[in-house]
N, C-alpha and C positions, 0 to 999 in steps of 0.2 A: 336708348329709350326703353321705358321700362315694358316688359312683358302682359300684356294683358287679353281677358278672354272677352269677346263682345256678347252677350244678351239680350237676344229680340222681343217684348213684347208690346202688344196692342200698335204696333207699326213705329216704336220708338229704342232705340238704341242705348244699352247702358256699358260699359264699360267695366269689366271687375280685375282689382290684380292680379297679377298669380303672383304665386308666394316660393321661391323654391328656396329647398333644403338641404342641410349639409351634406346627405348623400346621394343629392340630382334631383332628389322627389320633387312632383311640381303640386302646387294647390290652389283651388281658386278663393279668393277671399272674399265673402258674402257678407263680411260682417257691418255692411250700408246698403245692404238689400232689401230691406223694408223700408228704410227713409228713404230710397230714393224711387224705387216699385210701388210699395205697398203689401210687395209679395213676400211671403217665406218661403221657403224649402219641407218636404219632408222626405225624410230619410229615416227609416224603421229600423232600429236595433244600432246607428249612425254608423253602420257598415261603411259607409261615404264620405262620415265627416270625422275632420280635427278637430278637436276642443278649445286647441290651444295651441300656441307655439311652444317647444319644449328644448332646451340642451341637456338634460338630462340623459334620455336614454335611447337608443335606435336600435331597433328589432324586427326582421326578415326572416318569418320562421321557414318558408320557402327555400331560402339560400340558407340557414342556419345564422345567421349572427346577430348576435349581440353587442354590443356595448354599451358599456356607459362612461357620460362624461367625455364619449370618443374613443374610448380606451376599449381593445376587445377583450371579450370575457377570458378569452384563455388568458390572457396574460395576468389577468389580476386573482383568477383561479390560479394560478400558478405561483407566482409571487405576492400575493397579499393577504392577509384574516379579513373574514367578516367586519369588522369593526374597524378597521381601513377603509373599504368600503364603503359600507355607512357614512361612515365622515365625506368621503370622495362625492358620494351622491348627495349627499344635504349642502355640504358648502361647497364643490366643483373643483375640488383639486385634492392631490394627493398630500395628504398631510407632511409634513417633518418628522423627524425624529422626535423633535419637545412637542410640536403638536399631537401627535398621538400619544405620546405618554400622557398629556395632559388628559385629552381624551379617552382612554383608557381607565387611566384614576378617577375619572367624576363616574362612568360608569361603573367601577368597582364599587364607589362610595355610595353610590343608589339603588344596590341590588335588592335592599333590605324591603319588605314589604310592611304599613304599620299592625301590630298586634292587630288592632279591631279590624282590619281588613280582611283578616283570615278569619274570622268568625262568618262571615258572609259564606265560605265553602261548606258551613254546617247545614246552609240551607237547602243545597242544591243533593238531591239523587245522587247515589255512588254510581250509578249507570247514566250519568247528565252527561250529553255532549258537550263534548272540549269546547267547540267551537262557543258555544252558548255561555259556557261557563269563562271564556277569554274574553267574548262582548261584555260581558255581563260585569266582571269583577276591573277591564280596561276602563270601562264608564264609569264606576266608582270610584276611581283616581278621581274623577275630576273635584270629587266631596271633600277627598283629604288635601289636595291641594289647588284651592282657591287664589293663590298668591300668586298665580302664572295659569288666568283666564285668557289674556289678551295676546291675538294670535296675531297683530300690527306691531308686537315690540318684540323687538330682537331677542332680549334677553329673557323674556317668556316664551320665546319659540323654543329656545337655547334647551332650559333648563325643562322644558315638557319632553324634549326629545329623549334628551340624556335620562329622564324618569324610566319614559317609556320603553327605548332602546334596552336599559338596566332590570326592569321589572318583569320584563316579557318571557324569558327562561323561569325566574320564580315562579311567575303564577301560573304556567304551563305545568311544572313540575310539581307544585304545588296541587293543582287539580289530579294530573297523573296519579300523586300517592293516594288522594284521598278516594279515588276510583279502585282501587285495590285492596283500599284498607291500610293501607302503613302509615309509620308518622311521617310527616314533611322532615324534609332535610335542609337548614340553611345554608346561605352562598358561605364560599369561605374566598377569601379578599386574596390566596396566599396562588387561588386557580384563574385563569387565562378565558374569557365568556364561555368557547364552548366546552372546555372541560370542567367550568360550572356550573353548565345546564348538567352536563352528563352524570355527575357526582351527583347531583340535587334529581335527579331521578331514578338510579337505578342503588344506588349507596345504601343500605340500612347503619341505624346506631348500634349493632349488636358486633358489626366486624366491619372489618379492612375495604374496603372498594377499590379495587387495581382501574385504575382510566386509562382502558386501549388509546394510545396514540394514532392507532390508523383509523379507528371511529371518530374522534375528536376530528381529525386530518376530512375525514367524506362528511362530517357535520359541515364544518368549516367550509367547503366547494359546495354543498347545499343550500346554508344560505347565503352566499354568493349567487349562485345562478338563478334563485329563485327573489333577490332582491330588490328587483323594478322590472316590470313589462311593460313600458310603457302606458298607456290610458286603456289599460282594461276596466273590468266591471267594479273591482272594489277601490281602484285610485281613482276612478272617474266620482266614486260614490263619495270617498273620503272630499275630494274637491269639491262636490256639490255641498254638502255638509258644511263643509270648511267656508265656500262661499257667505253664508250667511253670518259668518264671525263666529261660531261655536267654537268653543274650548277645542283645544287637538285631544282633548282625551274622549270629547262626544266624537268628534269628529272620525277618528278611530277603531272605536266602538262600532260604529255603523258600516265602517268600511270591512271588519271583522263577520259581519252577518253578510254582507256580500260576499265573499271568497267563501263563505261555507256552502252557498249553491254547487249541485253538481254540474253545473254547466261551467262552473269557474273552479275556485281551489278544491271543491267537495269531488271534483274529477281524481286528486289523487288519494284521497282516500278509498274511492273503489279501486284504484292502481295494487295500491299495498291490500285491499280487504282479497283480488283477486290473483297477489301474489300467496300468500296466508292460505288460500284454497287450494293453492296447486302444492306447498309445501307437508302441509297435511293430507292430500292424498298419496304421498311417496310417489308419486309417479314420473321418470326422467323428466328433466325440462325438454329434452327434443321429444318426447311425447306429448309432454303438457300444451 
């Protein structure tokens, strides 16, 4: 018999299931608690509550672990790229061999961003936040492609991802130079994702750009571990967004303005601004 929790009110009894999960968790499931009560719940900040069912990702920062897919993080830090990954977490298994080359190639092939798209960086401050400047120019995808609105068909999920996934080091890098003053650098098809971000940011046209392999290597375990947290602030936003049928490029966008709070992703840029402080005052790290 199945598991369930009893609920007292006004001297009448209701019944709710629990829900449990793949790693023991138990939950109650309220989601006939107004049809059959009248009652809601509230829960501030839903410190309390699931959104949703998920096999995507499980995270215990308590114990340290992660996974995804069921798979724990060190292993796929250890044995996989970024864009293994990706594919892992969007369709739930670890690719093949032809599957990721496939995969790999449509991403090579959409790194490009269009001409008039880069005219929009003309508009923004050489001192304009990334953040603002990645919402800003990830929502304007959804102008230049119109042809993959519809977030019900497969093959517009497919081809928005693959955009997305591909464009996201350009327009980052892109932003970077125009922040400094230098010209942009484009993808070259012949480099591997993250030692295309790395060339497209740090590279000039005037000379040679050696690409550290051990930098490319800690890119590469970065965004891995920083790839799904489960239903935090800016996936819970992207899903609300998403709920309403908006474009994944709106969709996105808005999820992008959430992670720039400091309470959420804006957390590691004080990380690095208050590493930067202790390296500029020379001072030992067992001092700092």
């Amino acid at each position: 018999m199945a598991e369930v929790a009893i609920l007292k009110i006004d001297g009448k009894e209701y019944e709710l299931p629990i829900v449990i999960g793949t790693e023991k968790e138990k939950a109650i499931d309220i989601s006939k608690l107004r049809q059959q009560t009248g009652y809601v719940t509230l829960d501030n900040g839903y410190l309390n509550t699931g959104a949703c069912t998920s096999a995507v990702t499980f995270l215990d920062g308590e114990l340290g672990i992660l996974r995804y897919r069921g798979i724990p993080i060190e292993q796929l830090a250890e044995n996989s790229t970024f864009t293994e990954v990706a594919y892992l977490l969007i369709y739930g298994k670890i690719p093949s061999d032809s599957e990721l080359k496939k995969w790999n190639d449509e991403l090579t092939m959409h790194t490009l961003i269009h001409e008039d798209l880069k005219r929009l960086y003309n508009g923004f401050p050489k001192d304009g936040h990334p953040m603002a400047i990645m919402s800003s120019m990830i929502g304007s995808l959804s102008t230049y492609y119109q042809d993959s609105y519809d977030p019900e068909n497969a093959e517009h999920r497919h081809i928005s991802m693959i955009r997305l996934l591909a464009k996201f080091p350009t327009i980052a890098a892109f932003a970077y130079k125009k922040s400094i003053g230098q010209p942009t650098i484009h993808p070259l098809n012949s480099l591997d994702y993250c030692a295309n971000f790395m060339n497209m940011m740090f590279s000039v046209p005037s000379e040679d750009y050696k690409i550290d392999p051990e930098i490319v290597k800690a890119l590469n375990l970065l965004l891995i571990l920083h790839a799904d947290h489960e239903q935090n602030c800016s996936t819970s936003t992207v899903r609300l967004v998403g709920s309403s049928l908006a474009n994944l490029y709106g969709a996105i966008s808005a999820g992008i303005c959430a992670l720039w709070g400091p309470r959420h992703g804006g957390a590691n840029q004080e990380v690095l601004e208050m590493l930067q402080e202790i390296q500029a005052s020379g001072l030992p790290v067992k001092k700092s």
